[in-house]
py3Dmol code that shows the C-alpha trace and the ligand (Angstrom):
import py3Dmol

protein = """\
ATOM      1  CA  UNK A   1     -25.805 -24.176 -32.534  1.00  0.00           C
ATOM      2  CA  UNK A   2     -26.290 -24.913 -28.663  1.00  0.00           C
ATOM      3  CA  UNK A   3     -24.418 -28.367 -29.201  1.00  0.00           C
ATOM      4  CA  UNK A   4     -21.888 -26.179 -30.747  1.00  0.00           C
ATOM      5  CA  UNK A   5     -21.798 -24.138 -27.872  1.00  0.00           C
ATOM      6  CA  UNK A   6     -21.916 -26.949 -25.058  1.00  0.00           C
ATOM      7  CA  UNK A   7     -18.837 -28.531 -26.656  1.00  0.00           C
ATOM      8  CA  UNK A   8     -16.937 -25.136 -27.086  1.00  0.00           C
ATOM      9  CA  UNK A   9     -17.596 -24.974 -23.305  1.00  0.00           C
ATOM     10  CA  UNK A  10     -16.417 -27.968 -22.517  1.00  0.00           C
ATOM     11  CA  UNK A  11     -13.180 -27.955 -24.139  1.00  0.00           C
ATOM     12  CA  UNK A  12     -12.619 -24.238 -22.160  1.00  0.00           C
ATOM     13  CA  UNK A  13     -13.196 -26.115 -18.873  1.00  0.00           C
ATOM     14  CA  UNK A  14     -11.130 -29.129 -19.328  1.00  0.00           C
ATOM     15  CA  UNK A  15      -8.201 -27.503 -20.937  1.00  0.00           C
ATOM     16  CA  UNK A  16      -4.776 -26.928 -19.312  1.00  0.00           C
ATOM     17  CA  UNK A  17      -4.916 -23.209 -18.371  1.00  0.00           C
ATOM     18  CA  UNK A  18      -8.492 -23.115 -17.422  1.00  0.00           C
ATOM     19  CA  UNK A  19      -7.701 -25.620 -14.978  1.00  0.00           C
ATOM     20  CA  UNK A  20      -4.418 -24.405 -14.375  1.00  0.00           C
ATOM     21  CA  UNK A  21      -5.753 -20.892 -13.045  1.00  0.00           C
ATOM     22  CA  UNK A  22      -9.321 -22.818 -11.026  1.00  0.00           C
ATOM     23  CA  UNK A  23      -8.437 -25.959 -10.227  1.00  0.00           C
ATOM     24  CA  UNK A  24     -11.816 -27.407 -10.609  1.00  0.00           C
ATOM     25  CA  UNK A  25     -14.463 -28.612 -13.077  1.00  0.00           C
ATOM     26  CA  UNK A  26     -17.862 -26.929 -12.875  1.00  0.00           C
ATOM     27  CA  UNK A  27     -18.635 -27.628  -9.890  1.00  0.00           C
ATOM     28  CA  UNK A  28     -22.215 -29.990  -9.553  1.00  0.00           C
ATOM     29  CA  UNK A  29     -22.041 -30.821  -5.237  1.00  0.00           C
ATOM     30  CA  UNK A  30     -21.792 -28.632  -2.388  1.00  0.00           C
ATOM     31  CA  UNK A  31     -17.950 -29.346  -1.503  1.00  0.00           C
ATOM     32  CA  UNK A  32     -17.238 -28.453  -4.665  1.00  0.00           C
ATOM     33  CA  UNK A  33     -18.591 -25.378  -5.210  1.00  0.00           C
ATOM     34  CA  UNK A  34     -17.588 -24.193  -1.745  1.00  0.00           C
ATOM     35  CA  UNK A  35     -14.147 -25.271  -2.940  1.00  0.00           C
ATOM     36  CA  UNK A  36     -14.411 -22.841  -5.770  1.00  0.00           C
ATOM     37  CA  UNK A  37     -15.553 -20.130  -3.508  1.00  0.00           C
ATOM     38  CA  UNK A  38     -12.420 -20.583  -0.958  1.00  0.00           C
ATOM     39  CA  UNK A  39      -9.873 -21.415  -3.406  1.00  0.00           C
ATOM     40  CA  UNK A  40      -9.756 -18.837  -6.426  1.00  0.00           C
ATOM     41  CA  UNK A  41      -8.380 -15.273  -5.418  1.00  0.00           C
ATOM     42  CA  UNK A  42     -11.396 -13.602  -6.672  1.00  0.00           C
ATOM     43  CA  UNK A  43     -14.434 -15.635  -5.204  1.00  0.00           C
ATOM     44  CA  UNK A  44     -12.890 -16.191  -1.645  1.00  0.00           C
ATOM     45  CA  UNK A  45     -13.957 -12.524  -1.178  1.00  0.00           C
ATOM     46  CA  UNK A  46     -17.380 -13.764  -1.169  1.00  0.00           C
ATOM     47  CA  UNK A  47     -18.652 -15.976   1.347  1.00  0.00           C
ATOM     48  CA  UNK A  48     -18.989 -19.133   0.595  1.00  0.00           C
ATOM     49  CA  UNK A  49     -22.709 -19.213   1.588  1.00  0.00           C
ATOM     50  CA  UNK A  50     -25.374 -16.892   0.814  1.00  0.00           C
ATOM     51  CA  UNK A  51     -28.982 -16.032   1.180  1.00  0.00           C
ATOM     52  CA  UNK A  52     -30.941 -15.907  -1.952  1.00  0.00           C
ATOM     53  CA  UNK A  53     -32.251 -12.378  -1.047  1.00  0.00           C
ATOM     54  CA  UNK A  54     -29.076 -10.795  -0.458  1.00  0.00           C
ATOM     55  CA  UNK A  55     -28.219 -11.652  -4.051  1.00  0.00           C
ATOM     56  CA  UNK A  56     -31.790  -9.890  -5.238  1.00  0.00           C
ATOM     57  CA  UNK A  57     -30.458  -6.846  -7.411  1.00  0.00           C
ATOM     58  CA  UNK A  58     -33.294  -4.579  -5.332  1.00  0.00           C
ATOM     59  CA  UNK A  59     -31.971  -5.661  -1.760  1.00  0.00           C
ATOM     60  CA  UNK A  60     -28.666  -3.365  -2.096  1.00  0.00           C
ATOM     61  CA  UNK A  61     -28.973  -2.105  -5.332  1.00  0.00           C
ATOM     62  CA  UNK A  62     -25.420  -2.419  -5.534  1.00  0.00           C
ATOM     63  CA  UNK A  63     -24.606   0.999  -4.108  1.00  0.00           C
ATOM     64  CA  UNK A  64     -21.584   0.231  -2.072  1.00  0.00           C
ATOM     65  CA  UNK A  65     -20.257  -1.811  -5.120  1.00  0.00           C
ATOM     66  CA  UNK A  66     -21.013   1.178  -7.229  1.00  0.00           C
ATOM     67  CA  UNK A  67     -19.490   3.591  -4.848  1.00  0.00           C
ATOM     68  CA  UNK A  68     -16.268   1.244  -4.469  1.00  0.00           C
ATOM     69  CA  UNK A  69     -16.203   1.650  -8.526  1.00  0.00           C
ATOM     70  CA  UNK A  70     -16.766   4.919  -8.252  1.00  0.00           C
ATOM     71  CA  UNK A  71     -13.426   5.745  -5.658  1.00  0.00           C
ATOM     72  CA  UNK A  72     -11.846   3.137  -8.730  1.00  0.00           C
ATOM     73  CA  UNK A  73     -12.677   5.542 -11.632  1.00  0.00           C
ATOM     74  CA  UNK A  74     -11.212   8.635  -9.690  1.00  0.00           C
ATOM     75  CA  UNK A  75      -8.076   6.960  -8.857  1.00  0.00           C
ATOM     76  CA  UNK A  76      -7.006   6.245 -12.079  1.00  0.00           C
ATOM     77  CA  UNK A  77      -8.878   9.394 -13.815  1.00  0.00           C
ATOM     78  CA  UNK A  78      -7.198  11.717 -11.045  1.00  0.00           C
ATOM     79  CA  UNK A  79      -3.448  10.059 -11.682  1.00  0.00           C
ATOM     80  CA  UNK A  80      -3.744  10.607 -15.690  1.00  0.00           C
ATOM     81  CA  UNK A  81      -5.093  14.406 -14.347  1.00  0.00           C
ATOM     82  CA  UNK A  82      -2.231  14.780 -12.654  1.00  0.00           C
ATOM     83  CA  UNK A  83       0.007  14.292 -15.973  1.00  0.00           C
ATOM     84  CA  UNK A  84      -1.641  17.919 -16.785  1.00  0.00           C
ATOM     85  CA  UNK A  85      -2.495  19.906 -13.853  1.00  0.00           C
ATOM     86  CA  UNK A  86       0.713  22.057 -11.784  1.00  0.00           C
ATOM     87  CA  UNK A  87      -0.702  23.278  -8.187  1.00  0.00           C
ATOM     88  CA  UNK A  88       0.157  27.014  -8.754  1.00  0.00           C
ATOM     89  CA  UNK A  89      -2.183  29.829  -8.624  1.00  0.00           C
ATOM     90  CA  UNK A  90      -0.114  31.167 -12.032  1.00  0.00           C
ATOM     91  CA  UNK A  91      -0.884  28.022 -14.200  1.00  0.00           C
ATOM     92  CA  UNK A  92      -3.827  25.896 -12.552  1.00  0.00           C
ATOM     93  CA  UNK A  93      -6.497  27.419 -14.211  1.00  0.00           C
ATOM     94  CA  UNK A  94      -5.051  27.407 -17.246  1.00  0.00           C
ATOM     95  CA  UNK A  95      -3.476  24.157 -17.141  1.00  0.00           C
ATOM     96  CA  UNK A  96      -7.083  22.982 -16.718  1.00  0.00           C
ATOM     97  CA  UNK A  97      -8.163  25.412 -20.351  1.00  0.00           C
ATOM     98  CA  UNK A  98      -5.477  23.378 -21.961  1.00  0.00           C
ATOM     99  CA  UNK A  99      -6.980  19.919 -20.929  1.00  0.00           C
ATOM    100  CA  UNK A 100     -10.145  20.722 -21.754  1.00  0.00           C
ATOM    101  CA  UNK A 101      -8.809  22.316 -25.407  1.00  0.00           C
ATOM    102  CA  UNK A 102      -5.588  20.679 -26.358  1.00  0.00           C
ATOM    103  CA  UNK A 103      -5.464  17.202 -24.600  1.00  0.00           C
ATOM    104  CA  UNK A 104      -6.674  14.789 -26.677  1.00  0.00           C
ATOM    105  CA  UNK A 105      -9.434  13.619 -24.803  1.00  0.00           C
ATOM    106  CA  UNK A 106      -8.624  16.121 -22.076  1.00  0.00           C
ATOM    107  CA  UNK A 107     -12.250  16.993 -22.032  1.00  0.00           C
ATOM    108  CA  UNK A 108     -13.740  13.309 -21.266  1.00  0.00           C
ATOM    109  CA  UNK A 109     -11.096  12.981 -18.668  1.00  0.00           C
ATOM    110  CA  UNK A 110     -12.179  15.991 -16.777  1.00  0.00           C
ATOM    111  CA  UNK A 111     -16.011  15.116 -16.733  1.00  0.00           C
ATOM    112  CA  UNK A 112     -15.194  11.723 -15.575  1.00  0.00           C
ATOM    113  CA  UNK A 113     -13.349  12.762 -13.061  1.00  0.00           C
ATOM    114  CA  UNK A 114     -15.739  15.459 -12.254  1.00  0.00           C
ATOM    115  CA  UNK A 115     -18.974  13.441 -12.391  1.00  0.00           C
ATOM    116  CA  UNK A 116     -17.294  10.525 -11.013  1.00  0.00           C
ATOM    117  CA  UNK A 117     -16.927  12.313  -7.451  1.00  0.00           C
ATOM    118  CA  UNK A 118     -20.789  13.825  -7.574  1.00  0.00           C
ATOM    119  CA  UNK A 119     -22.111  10.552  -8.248  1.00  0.00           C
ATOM    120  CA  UNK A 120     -19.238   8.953  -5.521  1.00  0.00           C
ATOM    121  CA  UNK A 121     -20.789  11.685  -2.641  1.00  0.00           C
ATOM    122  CA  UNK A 122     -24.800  10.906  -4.146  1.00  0.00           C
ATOM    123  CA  UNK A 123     -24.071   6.487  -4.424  1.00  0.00           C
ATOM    124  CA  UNK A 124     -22.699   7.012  -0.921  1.00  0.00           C
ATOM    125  CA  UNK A 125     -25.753   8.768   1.182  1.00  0.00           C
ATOM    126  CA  UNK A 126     -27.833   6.456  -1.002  1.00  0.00           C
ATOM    127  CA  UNK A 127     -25.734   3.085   0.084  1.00  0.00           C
ATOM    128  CA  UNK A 128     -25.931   4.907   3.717  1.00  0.00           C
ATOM    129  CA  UNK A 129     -29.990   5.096   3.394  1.00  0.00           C
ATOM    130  CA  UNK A 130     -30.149   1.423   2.375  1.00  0.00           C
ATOM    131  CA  UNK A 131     -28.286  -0.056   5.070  1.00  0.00           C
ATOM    132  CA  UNK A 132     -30.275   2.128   7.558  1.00  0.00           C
ATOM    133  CA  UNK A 133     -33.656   1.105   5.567  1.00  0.00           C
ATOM    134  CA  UNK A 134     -32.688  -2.807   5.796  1.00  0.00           C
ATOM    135  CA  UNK A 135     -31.317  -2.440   9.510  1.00  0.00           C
ATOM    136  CA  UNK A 136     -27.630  -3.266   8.634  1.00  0.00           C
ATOM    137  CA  UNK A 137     -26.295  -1.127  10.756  1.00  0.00           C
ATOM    138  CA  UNK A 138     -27.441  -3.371  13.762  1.00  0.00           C
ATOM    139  CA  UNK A 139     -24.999  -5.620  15.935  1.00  0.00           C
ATOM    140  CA  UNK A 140     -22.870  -7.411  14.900  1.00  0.00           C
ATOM    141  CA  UNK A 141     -22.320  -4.840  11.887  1.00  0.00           C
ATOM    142  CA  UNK A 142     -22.554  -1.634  14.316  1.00  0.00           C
ATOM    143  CA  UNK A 143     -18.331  -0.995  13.717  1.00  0.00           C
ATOM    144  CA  UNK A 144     -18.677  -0.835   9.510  1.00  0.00           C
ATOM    145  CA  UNK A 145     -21.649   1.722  10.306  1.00  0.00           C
ATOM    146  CA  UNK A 146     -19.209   3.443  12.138  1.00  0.00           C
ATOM    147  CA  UNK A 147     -16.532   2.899   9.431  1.00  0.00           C
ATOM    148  CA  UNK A 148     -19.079   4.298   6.811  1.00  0.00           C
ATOM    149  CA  UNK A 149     -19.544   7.454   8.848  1.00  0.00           C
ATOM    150  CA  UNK A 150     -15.740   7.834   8.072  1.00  0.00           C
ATOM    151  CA  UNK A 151     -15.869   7.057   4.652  1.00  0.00           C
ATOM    152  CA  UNK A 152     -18.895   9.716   3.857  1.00  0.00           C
ATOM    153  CA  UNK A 153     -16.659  11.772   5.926  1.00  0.00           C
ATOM    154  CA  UNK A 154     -13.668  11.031   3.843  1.00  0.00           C
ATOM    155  CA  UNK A 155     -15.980  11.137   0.573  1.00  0.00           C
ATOM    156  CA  UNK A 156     -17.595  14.824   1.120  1.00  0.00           C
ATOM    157  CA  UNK A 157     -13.731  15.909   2.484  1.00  0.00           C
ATOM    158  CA  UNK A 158     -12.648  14.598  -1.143  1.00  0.00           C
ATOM    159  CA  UNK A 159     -15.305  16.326  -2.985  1.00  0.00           C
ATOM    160  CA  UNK A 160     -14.634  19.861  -1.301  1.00  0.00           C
ATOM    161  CA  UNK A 161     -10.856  20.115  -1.561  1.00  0.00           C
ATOM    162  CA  UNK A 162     -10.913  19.180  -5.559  1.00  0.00           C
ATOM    163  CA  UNK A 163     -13.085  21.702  -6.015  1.00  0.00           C
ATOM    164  CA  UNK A 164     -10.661  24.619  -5.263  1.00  0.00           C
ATOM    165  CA  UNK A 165      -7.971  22.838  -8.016  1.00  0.00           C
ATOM    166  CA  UNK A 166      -9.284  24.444 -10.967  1.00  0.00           C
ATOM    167  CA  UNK A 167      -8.774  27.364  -9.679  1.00  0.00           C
ATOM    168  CA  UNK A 168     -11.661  29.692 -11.416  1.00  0.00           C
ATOM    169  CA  UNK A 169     -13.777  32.223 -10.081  1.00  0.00           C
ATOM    170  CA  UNK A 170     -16.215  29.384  -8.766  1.00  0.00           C
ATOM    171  CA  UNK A 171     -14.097  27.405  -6.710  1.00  0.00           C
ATOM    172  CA  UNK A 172     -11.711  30.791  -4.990  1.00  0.00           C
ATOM    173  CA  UNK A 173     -15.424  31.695  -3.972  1.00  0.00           C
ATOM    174  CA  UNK A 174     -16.696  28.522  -3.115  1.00  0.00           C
ATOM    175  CA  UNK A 175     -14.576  27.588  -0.944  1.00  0.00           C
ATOM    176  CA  UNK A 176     -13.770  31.622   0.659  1.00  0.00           C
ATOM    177  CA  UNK A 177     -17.677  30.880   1.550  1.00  0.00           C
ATOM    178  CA  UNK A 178     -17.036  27.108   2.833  1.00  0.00           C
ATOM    179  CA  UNK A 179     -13.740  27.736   5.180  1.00  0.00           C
ATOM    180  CA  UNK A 180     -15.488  30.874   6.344  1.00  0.00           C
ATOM    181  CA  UNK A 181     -18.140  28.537   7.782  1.00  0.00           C
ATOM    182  CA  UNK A 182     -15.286  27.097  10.258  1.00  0.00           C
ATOM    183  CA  UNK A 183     -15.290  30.195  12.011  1.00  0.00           C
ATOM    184  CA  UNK A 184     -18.407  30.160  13.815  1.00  0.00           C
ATOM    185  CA  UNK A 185     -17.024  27.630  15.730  1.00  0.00           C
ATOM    186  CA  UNK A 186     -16.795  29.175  19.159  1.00  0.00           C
ATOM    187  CA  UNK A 187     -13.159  28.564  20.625  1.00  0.00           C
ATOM    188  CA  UNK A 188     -10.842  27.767  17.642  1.00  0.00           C
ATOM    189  CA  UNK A 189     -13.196  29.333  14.765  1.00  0.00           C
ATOM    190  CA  UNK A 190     -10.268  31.726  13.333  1.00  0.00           C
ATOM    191  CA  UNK A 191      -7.525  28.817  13.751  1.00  0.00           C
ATOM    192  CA  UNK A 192      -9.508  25.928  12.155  1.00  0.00           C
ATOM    193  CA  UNK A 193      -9.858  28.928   8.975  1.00  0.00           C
ATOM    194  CA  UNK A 194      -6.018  29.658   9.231  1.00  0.00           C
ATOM    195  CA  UNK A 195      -5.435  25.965   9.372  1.00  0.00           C
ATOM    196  CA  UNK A 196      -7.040  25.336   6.166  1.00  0.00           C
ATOM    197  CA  UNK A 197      -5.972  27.900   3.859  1.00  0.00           C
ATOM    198  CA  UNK A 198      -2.936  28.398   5.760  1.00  0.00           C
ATOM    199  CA  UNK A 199      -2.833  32.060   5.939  1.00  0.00           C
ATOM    200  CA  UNK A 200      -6.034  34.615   6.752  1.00  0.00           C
ATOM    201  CA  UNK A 201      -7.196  34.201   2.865  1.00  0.00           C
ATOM    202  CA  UNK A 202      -7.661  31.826  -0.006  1.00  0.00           C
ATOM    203  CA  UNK A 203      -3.551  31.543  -1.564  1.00  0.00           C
ATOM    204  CA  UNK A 204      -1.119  30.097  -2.894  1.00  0.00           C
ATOM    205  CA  UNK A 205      -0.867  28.374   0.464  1.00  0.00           C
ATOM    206  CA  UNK A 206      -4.271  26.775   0.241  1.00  0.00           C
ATOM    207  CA  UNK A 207      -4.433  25.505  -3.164  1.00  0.00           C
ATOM    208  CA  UNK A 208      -0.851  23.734  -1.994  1.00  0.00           C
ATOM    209  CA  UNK A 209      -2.801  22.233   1.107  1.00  0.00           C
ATOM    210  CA  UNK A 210      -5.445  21.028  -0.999  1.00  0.00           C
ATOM    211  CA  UNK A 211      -3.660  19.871  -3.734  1.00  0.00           C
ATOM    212  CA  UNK A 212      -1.329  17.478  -0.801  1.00  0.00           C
ATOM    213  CA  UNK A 213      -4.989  16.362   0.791  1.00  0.00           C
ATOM    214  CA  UNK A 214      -6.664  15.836  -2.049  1.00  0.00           C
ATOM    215  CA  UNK A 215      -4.054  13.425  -4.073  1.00  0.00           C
ATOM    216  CA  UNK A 216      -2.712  11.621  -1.117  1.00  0.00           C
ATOM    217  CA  UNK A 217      -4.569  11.706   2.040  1.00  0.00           C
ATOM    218  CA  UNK A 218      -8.070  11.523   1.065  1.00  0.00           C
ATOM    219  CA  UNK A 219      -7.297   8.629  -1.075  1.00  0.00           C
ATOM    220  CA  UNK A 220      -4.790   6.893   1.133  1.00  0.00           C
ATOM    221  CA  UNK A 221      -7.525   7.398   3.762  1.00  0.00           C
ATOM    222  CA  UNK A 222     -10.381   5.872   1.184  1.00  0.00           C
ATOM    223  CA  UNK A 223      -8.125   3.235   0.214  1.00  0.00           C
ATOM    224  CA  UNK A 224      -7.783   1.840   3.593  1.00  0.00           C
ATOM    225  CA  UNK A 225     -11.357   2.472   5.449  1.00  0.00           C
ATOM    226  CA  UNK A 226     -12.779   0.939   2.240  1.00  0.00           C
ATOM    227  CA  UNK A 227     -10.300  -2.429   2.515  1.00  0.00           C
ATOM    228  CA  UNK A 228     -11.306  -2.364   6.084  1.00  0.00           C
ATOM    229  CA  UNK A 229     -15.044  -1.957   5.142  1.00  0.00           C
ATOM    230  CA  UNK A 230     -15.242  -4.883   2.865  1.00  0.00           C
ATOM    231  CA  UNK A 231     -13.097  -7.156   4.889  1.00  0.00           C
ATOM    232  CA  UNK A 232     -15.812  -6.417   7.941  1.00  0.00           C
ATOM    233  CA  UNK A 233     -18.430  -7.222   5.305  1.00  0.00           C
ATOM    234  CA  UNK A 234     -16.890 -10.293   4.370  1.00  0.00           C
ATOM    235  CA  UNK A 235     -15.905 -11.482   7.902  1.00  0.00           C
ATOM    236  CA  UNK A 236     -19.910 -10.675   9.550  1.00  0.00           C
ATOM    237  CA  UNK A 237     -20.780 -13.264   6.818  1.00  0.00           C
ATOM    238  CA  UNK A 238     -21.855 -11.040   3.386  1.00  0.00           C
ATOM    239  CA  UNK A 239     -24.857  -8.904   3.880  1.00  0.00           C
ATOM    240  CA  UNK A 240     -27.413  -8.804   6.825  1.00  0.00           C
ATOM    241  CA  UNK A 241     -30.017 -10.583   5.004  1.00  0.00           C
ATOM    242  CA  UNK A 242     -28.038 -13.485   5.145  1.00  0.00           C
ATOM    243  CA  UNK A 243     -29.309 -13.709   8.297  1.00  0.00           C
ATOM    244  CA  UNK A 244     -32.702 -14.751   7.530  1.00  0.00           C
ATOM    245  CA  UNK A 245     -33.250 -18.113   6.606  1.00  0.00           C
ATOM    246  CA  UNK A 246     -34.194 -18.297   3.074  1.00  0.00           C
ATOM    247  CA  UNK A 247     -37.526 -20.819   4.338  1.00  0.00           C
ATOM    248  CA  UNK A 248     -38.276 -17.950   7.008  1.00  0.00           C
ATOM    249  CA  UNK A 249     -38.312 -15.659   3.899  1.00  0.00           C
ATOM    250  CA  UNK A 250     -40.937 -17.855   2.006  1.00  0.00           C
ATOM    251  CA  UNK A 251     -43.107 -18.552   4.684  1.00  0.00           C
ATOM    252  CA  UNK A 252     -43.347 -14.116   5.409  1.00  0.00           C
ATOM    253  CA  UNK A 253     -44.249 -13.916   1.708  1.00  0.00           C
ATOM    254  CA  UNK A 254     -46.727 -16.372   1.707  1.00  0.00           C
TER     255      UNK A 254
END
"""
ligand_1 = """\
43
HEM
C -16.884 5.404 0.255
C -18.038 5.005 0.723
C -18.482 3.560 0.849
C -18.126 2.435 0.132
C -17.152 2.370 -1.048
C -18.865 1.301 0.677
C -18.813 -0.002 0.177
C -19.630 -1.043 0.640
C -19.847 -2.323 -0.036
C -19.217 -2.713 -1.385
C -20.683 -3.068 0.729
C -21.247 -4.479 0.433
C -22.258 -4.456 -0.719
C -23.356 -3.432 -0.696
O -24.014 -3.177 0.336
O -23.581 -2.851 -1.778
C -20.994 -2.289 1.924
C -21.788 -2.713 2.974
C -22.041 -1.972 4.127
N -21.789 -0.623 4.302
Fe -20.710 0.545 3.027
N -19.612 1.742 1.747
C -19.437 3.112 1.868
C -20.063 3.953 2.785
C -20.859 3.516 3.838
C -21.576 4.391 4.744
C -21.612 5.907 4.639
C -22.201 3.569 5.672
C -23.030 3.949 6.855
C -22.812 4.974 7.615
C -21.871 2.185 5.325
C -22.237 1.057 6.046
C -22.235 -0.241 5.561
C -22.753 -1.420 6.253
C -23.327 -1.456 7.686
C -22.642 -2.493 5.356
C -23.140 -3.947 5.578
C -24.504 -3.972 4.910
C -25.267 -5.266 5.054
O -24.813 -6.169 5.765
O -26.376 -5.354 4.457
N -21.084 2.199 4.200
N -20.349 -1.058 1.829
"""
view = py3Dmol.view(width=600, height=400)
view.addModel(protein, "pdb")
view.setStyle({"model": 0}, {"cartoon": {"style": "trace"}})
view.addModel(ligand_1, "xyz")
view.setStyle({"model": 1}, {"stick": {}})
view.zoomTo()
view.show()
């Protein structure tokens, strides 16, 4: 059976298209397999170097690669939402009663999308603890902490203007309470309020605002502070504990 296997293998790595998309054999000397890593679209994001621990499941926990997934699954639940949902105070809440009724798998799509953002906002201020528990956030990686302030910034901004969308008792109330925060701002308080809604109450004229922030600017916003992100992370050579020698590392343990 493994003989089986080993020659099943074989023939995938030496045929035309396998070589045709990578180029190269398995690769069994450094050149090699640093070719691999700088020739194929999807390894060159990777470095073509890394530290052992940086690989360790527990050093990251994959948060930030979660999170990225995360902003993936919302994208594409939020455009088949879109299919459904009209941003009128007449028909948005029941536009959503009909997804969650009559759409075949209307309901799924909703939760997805719904549980997708609260565990986007939670995998983010995780992610955020990490890198400050590791010390990430030091030079040279000081402008992607900045970048992540944005992106939590961009994330909770996300979260709060879906939540008026489904326009139920909940979110008009929710988010009377969370634009009525803005005015206790000293100097521009009232305006900030006015801004957002666009008139002195939740209306019509908010759930259009949030509707146009939510679908486009939040993610065209994500979209490129998260390219930006992961080229920076890329470009200061992977993660920060690539830094430490992977001999330091044994010799601390020991
Ligand atoms: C939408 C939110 C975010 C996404 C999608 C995201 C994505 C990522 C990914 C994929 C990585 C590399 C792998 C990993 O650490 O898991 C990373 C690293 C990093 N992130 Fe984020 N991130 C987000 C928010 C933040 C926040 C809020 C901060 C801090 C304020 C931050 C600061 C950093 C830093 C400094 C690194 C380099 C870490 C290292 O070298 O060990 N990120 N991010």
């Amino acid at each position: 059976m493994k003989n089986l296997l080993a020659n099943l293998w074989e023939k995938i790595v030496t045929s035309r298209p396998w070589k045709a998309t990578f180029r190269y054999g398995l690769p069994n000397n450094p050149l090699d397999r640093s070719l691999i890593m700088t020739e194929s679209l999807f390894f060159h994001l990777h470095p073509v170097k890394v530290n052992k621990k940086s690989i360790k499941p527990l050093y990251s926990m994959g948060l930030g690669i979660i999170t990225t997934v995360m902003f993936i699954i919302l994208s594409i639940t939020g455009i088949f939402l879109m299919f459904y949902y009209v941003p009128s105070t007449e028909l948005a809440y029941f536009d959503i009663v009909k997804l969650q009724t009559k759409v075949p798998f209307g309901q799924l799509l909703r939760n997805m999308h719904r549980w997708g953002a609260h565990a986007m906002v939670l995998t983010a201020i995780l992610h955020m603890v990490r890198v400050f528990y590791t010390g990430a956030y030091k030079p040279p990686r000081e402008i992607n902490w900045i970048i992540g302030v944005f992106l939590l910034l961009a994330t909770f901004i996300g979260s709060f203007t879906g939540y008026l969308l489904p326009w139920d008792q909940l979110a008009f109330w929710a988010i009377t309470v969370g634009t009525s925060v803005a005015t206790y701002e000293p100097l521009m308080g009232k305006t900030i309020q006015k801004i957002l809604l666009g008139g002195p109450e939740v209306g019509q004229a908010s759930l259009t605002r949030f509707y146009g922030l939510h679908v486009m600017v939040v993610p065209a916003v994500l979209f490129i502070l998260i390219a930006f992100h992961l080229w920076r992370v890329r470009k200061d050579g992977g993660l920060a504990a690539n830094e430490i020698p992977d001999e330091m590392e044994a010799e601390n343990d020991n």
